[in-house]
Every structure is written in C-alpha cells, then in structure tokens.
C-alpha positions as CSV (number, residue, x, y, z in Angstrom):
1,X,6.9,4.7,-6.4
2,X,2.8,5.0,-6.2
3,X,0.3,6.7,-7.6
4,X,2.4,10.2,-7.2
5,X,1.2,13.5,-8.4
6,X,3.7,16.3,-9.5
7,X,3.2,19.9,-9.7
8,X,4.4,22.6,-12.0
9,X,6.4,24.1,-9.0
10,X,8.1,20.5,-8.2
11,X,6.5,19.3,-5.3
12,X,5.5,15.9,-4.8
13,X,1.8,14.9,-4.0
14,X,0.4,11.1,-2.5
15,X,-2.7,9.9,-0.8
16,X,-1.6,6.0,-1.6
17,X,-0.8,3.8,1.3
18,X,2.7,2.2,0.5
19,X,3.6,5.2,-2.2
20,X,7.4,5.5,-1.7
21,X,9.6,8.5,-2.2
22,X,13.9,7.1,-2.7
23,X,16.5,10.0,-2.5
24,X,20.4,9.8,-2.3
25,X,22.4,12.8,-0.7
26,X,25.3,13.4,0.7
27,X,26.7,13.8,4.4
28,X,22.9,14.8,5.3
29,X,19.8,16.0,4.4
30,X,17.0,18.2,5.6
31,X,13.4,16.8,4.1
32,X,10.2,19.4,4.5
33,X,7.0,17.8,4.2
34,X,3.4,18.9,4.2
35,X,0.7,17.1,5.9
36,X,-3.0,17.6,5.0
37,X,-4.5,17.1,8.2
38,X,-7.9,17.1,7.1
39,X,-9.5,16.7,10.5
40,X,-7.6,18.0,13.9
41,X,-5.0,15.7,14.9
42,X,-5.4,13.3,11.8
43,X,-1.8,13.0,10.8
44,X,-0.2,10.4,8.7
45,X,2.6,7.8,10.1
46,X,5.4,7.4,8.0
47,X,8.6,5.1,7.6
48,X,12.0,6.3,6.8
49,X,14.8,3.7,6.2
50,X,18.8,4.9,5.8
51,X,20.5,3.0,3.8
52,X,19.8,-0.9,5.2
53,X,18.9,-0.2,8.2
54,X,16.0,-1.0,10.0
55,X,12.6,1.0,9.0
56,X,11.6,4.1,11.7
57,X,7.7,4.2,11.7
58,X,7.1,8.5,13.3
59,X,3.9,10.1,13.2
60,X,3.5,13.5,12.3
61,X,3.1,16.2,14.3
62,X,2.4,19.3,12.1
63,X,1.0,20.3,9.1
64,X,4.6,21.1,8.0
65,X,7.2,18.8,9.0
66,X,10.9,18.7,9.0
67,X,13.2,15.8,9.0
68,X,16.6,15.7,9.4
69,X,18.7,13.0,8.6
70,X,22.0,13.7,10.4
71,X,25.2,12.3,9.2
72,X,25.8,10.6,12.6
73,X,22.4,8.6,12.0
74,X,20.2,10.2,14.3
75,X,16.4,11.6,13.0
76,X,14.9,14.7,13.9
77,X,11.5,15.4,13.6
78,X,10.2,19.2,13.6
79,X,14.1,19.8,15.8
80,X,13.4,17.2,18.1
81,X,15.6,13.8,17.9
82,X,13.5,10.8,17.9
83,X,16.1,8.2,17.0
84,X,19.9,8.1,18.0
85,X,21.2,6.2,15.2
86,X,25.2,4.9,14.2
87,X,27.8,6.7,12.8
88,X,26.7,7.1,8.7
89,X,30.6,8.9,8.0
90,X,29.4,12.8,7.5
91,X,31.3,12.2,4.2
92,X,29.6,9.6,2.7
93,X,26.1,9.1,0.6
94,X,23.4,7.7,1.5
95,X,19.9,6.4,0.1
96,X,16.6,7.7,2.2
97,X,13.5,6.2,1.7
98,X,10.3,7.9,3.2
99,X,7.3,5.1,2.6
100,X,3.6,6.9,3.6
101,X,1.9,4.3,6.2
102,X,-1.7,5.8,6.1
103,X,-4.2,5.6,3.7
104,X,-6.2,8.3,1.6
105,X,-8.6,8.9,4.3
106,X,-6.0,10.3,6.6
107,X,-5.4,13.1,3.9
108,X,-2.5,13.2,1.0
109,X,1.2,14.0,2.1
110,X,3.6,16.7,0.0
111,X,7.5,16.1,0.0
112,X,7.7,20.2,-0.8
113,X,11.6,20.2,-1.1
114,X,15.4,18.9,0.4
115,X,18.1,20.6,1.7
116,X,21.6,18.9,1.3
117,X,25.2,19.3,0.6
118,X,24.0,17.1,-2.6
119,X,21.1,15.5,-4.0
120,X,22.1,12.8,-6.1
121,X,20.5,10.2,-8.5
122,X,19.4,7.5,-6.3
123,X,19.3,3.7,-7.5
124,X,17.4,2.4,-10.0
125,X,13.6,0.8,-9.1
126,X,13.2,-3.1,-9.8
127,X,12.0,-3.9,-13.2
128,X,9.3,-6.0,-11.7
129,X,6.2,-4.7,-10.6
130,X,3.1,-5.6,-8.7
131,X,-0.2,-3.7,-7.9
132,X,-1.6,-4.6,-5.3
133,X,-5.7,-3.4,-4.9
134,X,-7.9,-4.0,-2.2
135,X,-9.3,-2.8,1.1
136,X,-8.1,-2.5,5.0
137,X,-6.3,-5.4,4.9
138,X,-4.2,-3.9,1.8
139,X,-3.9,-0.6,3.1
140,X,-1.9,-2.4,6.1
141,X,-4.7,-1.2,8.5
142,X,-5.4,-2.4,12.2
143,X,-1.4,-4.6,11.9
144,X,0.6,-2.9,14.3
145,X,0.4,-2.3,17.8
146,X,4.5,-1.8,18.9
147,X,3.4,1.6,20.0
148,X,-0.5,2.1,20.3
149,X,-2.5,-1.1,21.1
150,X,-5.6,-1.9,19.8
151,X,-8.7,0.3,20.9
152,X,-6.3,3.2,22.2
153,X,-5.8,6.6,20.0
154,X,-6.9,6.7,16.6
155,X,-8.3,4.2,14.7
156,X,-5.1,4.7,11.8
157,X,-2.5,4.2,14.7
158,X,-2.0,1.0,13.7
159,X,-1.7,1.3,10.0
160,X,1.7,0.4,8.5
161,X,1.8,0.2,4.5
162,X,5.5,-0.7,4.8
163,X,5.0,-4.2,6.6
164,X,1.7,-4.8,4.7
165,X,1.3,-7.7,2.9
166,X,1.5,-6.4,-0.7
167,X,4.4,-4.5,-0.1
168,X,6.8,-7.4,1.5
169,X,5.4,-9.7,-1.1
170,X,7.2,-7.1,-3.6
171,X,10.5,-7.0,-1.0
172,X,10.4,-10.8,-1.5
173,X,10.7,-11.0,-5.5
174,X,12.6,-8.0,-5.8
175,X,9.4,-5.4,-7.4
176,X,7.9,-2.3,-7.4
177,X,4.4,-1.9,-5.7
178,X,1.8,-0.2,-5.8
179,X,-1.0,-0.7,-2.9
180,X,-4.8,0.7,-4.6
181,X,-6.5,0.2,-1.3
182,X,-8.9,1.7,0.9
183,X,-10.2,0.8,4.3
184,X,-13.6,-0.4,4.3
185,X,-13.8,-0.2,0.3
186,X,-15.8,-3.6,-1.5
187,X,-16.6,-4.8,-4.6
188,X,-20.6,-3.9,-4.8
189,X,-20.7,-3.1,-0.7
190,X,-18.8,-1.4,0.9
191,X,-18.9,-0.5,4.9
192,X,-19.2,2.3,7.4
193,X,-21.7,4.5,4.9
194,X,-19.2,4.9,2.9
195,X,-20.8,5.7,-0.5
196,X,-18.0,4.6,-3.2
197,X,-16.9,0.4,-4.4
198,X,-13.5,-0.2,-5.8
199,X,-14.1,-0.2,-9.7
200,X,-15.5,3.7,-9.1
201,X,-12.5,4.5,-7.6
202,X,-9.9,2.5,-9.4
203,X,-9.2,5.4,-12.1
204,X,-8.5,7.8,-9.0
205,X,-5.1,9.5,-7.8
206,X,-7.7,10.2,-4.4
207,X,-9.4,6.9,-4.3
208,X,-11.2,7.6,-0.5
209,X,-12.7,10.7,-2.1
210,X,-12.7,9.2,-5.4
211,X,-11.2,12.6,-6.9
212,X,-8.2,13.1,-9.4
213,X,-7.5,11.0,-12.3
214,X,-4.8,8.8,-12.4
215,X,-2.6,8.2,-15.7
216,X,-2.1,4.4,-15.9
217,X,0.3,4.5,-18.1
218,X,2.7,5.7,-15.6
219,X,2.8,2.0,-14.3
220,X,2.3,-1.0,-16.0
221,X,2.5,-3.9,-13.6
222,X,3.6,-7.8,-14.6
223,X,1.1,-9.0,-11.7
224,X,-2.1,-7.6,-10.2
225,X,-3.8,-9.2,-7.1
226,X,-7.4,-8.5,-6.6
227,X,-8.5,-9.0,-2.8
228,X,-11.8,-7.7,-2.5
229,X,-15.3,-9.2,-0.3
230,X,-14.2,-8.9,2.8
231,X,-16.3,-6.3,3.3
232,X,-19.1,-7.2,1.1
233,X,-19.9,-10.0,3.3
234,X,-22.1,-12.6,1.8
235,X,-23.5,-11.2,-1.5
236,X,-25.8,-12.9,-4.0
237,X,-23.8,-14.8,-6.6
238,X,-24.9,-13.3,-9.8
239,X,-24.5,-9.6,-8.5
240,X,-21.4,-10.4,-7.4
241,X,-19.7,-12.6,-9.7
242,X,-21.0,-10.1,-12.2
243,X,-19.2,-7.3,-11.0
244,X,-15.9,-9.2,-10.1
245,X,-16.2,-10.0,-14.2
246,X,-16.5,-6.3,-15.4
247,X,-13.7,-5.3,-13.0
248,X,-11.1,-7.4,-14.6
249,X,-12.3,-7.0,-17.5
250,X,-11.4,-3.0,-16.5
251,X,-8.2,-4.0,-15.2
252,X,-7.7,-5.5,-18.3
253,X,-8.4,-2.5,-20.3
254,X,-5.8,-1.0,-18.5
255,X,-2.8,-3.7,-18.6
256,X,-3.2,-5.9,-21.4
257,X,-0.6,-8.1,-20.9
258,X,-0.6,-8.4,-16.9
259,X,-1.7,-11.9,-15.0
260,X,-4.2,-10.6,-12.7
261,X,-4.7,-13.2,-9.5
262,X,-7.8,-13.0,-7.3
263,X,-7.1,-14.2,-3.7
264,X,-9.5,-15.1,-1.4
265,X,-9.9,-12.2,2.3
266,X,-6.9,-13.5,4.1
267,X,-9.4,-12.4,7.7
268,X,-12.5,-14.1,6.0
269,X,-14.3,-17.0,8.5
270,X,-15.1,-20.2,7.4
271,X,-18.7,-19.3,5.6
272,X,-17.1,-16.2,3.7
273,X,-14.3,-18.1,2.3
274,X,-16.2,-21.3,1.3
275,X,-18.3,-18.3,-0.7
276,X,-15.2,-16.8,-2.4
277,X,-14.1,-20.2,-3.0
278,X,-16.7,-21.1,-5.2
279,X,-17.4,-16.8,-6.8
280,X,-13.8,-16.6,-7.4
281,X,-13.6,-20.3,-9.2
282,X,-16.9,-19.4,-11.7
283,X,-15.2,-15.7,-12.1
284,X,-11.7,-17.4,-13.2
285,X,-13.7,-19.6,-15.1
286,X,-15.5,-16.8,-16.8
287,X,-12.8,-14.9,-18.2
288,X,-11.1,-17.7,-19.0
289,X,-14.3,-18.6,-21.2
290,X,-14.2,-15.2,-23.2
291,X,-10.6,-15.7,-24.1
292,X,-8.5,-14.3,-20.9
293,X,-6.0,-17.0,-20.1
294,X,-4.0,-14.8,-17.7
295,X,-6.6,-14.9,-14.5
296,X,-6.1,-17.5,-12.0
297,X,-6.8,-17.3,-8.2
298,X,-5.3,-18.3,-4.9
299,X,-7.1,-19.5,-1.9
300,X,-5.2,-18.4,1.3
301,X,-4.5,-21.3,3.6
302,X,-6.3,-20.2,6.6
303,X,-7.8,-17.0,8.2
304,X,-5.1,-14.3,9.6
305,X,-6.7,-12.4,12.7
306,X,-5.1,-11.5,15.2
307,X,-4.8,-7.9,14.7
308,X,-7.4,-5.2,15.3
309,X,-10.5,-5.7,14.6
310,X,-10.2,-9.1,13.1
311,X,-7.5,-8.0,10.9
312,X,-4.2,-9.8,10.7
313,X,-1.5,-8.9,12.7
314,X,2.7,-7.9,12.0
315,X,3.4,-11.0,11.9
316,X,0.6,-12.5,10.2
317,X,0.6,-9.9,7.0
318,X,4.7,-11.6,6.7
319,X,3.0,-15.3,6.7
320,X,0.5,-14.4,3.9
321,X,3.4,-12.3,2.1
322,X,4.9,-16.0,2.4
323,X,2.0,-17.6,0.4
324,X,1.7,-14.9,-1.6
325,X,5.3,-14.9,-2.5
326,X,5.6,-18.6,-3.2
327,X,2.5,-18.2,-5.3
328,X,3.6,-15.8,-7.4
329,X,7.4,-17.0,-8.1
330,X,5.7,-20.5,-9.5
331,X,3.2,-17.9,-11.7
332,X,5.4,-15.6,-12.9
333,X,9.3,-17.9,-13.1
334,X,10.4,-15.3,-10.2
C-alpha cells in the first residue's frame, strides 16, 4: 500500500512515508530488508505490527536487515531480540505488517525476500482509499519523542508515518492511504534550499529527489486532502491562489471522480491561517466556478504544536485525525 516499485527479480522498492507492506505466514517468518543509507547513519525507522497487537517502531541498523518474527512473539532485529512478545502458537498464521516511518529524504527501503514455513495470501486491503499530500506535518515528522526527545540525534528520529495524521484518519473509516509528502515541501516556496514545490514532484515515485515516475493508475483514491502553505509562509494572493488552482486542476487530471479537500496547516499561527482562510475559500470558489463541484475545504479548529519544532505532537496528530475523520464521514456517507 503506497507508491511501491517492483522489480523484474521480485523485490519490493519505497521511498513513501506511510507505504505499507501486509504479509501472512505461518508459525514464523524471516523478513530481509535493504536500507539505502544514503548518508552515514541515515537509516529509516519502521513499524511492524503482528496480528492486533500493538505497533513496534525499530530503527535500522544496517544497510541489510533481518527480522525475525518468532512464533513465540518476540522480534529480532539483525539476531538481536528487541521485543519479548506473547505466545503467537508456532502452529498458527499470522498477518505482519511492516509500515516505513521515514520519508524520501532518508533514502528508499527494499523488502528483498521472506523465509517461512509458508507465505500465504494475506487479507484483502479496504475498498476505501485516501491520499493524503503534503509536507512535514504529512510525512509524520517532528511527532514522537517516546525514545529520542526533541533536539537529540537526528532530525528524522522523531518521524512516525504510522501515527501520522493521514494514516489514522484512514484506520478511522476503514481506507487505504497513501501519504505524498515531503518535509519542508510548499506549494510555490518551499524551505531549507530545497529546490523542488509539490506539483513538480507529484508525478514522482522519489518525490524528495523528484526522480521516477509514478503510474497513477495504480491507485485511484475516493478522497484527496491537500495540506500545503505551511511552509510557504505568507505569499501574495494571486501567485498563490493561482498555483493552488492549477494543482487541483492536476490532481484532477489524475482522478476524475475523487473529492479533493484542502485543509488549512494544522501548526499554522493565527496570521497564516486567517491567510489560508480566505486563499483556500477564493480557490474552492474557483474551481467551483469552472464547473468542479467536488472541492470543498476544512478549516482546522486550532493550531497543533507541541511537537518539534512547532509541529504537532502523538497526541495532537490523533486530535486532528479526529477532525479530519468526522469531516470526511459527513463528506463522503462513511
């Protein structure tokens, strides 16, 4: 589930935050992973979940991983246990989910094959889905700090796709996601130098390095949320409003039939979201104009900050997956 690349040889290829990877087997199962590590040290968090059970968020250690799922519940990471879990009955099968926490910019992740007793066909996906497109707050970025507080190791240590937002908001009505985000990433600015907005990159399997092209009609959602200007801070009206236009009218192109909602920067102060408030009602009002009855917006009930950086913490990305979630099961008959 994402924006997955397969090659000829059967491996499985993701840069996405959020991209999820669902497997049954039986008693237990051996998973090999490679991890791009494009800088020293730069590896990518991921979350595995057995059956129901409560998500394990483990960084990786290597640029090829191994992780065993025992059939007593424990998880070992490169031979080293890093979770003592219950009795799963060696006998029985069970659903893994691996969910990638980390965004394009910490480099893409291979799932390069699985060793078990038997792989089997795991369940079905939910008929519903949602994409999800945005920046940092998106991408789950600066949320969690359970293990590494704010301002200690790397600035991805607290990324965490899984709890994001977009991806509870999906948990909530039962959907697929997909999260098209990028850290930093605006509509006509973006921050940090970093030389690439969001309609650029939207086509992209890569979209930090803006490379690969991405087959759309591998997904087709019911529901796109745009949450983009955070990072282009306060931007002149036409120039922006402009560009928010011919980037649904792109998203469009793409899924003809999908409502497409345009929320307001969940972390924005006071004098940014008064802007969006009155951008995003002319954009609505735009489309709506040249014949697009399926745009509306949603104005977030307050700003969500308390996580690094400004951005909004655990807890916080569960409230706006509340709002969000209301929102969209009144839209949509959810």
């Amino acid at each position: 589930m994402g924006r997955v690349e397969r090659s000829d040889s059967g491996t499985v290829r993701f840069w996405s935050p959020g991209v999820m990877v669902r497997l049954k087997i039986r008693s237990q199962g051996l998973i090999f992973l490679r991890d791009q590590v494009p800088n020293d040290g730069t590896h990518n968090y991921i979350e595995i979940m057995i059956d129901d059970r409560a998500a394990l968020r483990i960084k990786l250690n290597r640029p090829d991983d191994s992780l065993l799922i025992r059939a007593n519940g424990s998880v070992d990471l490169n031979g080293r246990q890093i979770a003592v879990g219950e009795d799963m009955h060696s006998e029985s099968e069970h659903v893994i989910s691996l969910c990638k926490d980390t965004e394009s910019g910490i480099g893409w992740l291979e799932i390069t094959g699985v060793k078990t007793e038997a792989l089997l066909r795991p369940p079905a996906l939910p008929k519903r889905k949602i994409e999800c497109i945005g920046n940092s707050i998106t991408a789950g970025a600066g949320m969690d700090e359970s293990e590494i507080a704010c301002g200690k190791g790397e600035w991805y240590d607290q990324h965490n796709a899984w709890m994001s937002y977009g991806a509870e908001t999906a948990r909530n009505l039962k959907a697929q996601w997909h999260l098209t985000a990028v850290a930093g990433i605006g509509l006509v600015h973006s921050c940090c130098d970093m030389g690439i907005v969001m309609p650029e990159v939207f086509d992209k399997m890569d979209l930090r390095d803006n490379t690969g092209s991405w087959d759309f009609s591998l997904y087709v959602p019911d529901v796109v949320t745009v949450c983009l200007g955070q990072n282009d801070g306060i931007q002149d009206s036409t120039l922006f409003c402009g560009a928010y236009v011919r980037f649904l009218s792109d998203i469009r192109r793409r899924y003809p039939e999908a409502r497409i909602v345009c929320l307001t920067s969940p972390m924005g102060d006071k004098r940014l979201t008064d802007m969006q408030k009155r951008y995003l009602e002319a954009v609505v009002a735009a489309m709506r104009a040249g014949g697009d009855r399926l745009v509306s917006r949603y104005f977030f009930s307050r700003q969500y900050s308390n996580g690094c950086g400004g951005h909004p913490d655990l807890e916080e990305h569960g409230q706006i997956a509340g709002e969000l979630t209301g929102y969209l099961k009144r839209l949509m008959g959810w």
